[in-house]
C-alpha positions in Angstrom: 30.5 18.3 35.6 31.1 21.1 32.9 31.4 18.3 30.2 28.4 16.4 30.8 26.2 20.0 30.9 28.0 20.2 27.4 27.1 17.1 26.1 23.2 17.4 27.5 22.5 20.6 25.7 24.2 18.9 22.6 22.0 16.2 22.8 18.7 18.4 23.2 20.1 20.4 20.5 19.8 17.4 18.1 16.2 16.4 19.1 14.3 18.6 16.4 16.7 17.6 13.6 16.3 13.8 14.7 12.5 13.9 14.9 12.5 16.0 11.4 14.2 13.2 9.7 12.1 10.2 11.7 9.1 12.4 10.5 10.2 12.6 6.9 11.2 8.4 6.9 7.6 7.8 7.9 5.7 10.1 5.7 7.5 8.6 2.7 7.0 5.4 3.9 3.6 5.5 3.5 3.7 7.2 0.1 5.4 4.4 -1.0 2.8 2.6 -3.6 2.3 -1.4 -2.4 1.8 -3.8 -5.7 -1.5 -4.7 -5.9 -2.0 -8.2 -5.0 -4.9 -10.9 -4.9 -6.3 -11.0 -1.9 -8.9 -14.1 -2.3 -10.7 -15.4 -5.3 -12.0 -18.6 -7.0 -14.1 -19.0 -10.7 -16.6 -16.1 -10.0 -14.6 -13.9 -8.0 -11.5 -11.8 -6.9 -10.7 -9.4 -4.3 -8.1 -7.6 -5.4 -5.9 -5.0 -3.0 -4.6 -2.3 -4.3 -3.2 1.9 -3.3 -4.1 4.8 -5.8 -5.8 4.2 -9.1 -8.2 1.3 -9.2 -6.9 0.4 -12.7 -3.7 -0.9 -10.6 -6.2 -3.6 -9.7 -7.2 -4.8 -13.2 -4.0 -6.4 -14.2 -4.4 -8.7 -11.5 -8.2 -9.5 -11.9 -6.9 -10.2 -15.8 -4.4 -12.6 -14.5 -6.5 -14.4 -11.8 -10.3 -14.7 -14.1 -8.1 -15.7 -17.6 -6.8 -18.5 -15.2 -10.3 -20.2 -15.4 -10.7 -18.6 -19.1 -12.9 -15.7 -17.7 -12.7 -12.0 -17.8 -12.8 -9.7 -14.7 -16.1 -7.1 -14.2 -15.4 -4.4 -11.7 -18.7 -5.0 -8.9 -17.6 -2.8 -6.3 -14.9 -1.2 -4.5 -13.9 -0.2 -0.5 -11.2 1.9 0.1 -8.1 -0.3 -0.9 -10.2 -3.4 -2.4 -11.7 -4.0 -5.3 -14.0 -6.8 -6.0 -14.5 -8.4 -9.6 -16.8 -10.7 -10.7 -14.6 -13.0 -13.2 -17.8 -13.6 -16.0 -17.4 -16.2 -19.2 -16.0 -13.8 -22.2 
C-alpha cells in the first residue's frame, strides 16, 4: 500500500499546476479576436458581428451594401453587433 500513498500525493501534487494551465487555455481562448462576420442583411440593412473596435465591422458592411451598389451608415450598436443602414451613394 506504500506505492499507491505515493502515487495519490503525486497526483494531488499536480492539481494546482493542471488547473493553472486549464485556466491560462481558457483565458486565451477568449482573448482570441473572432472575424467579424455578417450576421443578417438585405438592400437596407446589415447586422454585422464583430469583437473589439467597431471599425472591424465596416469592411464587412462595405462588402455586403456595395453588393447592391450601396454604402454602409453605422445606425447603432449592442455589445458585439453593429447595425448599418446600406444608403444609395
Amino acid at each position: 500500500m506504500p506505492g499507491a500513498r505515493r502515487q495519490t500525493t503525486t497526483r494531488v501534487r499536480q492539481l494546482p499546476v493542471l488547473l493553472c494551465v486549464f485556466a491560462t487555455a481558457a483565458g486565451l481562448a477568449g482573448c482570441l479576436s473572432q472575424r467579424p462576420f455578417l450576421q443578417s442583411g438585405d438592400a437596407t440593412t446589415a447586422e454585422v458581428v464583430y469583437s473589439g473596435d467597431i471599425a472591424n465591422a465596416v469592411p464587412v458592411a462595405k462588402q455586403h451594401c456595395a453588393s447592391h451598389a450601396r454604402v454602409p451608415r453605422l445606425v447603432d450598436t449592442t455589445p458585439g453587433i453593429a447595425y448599418f443602414a446600406c444608403d444609395a451613394p
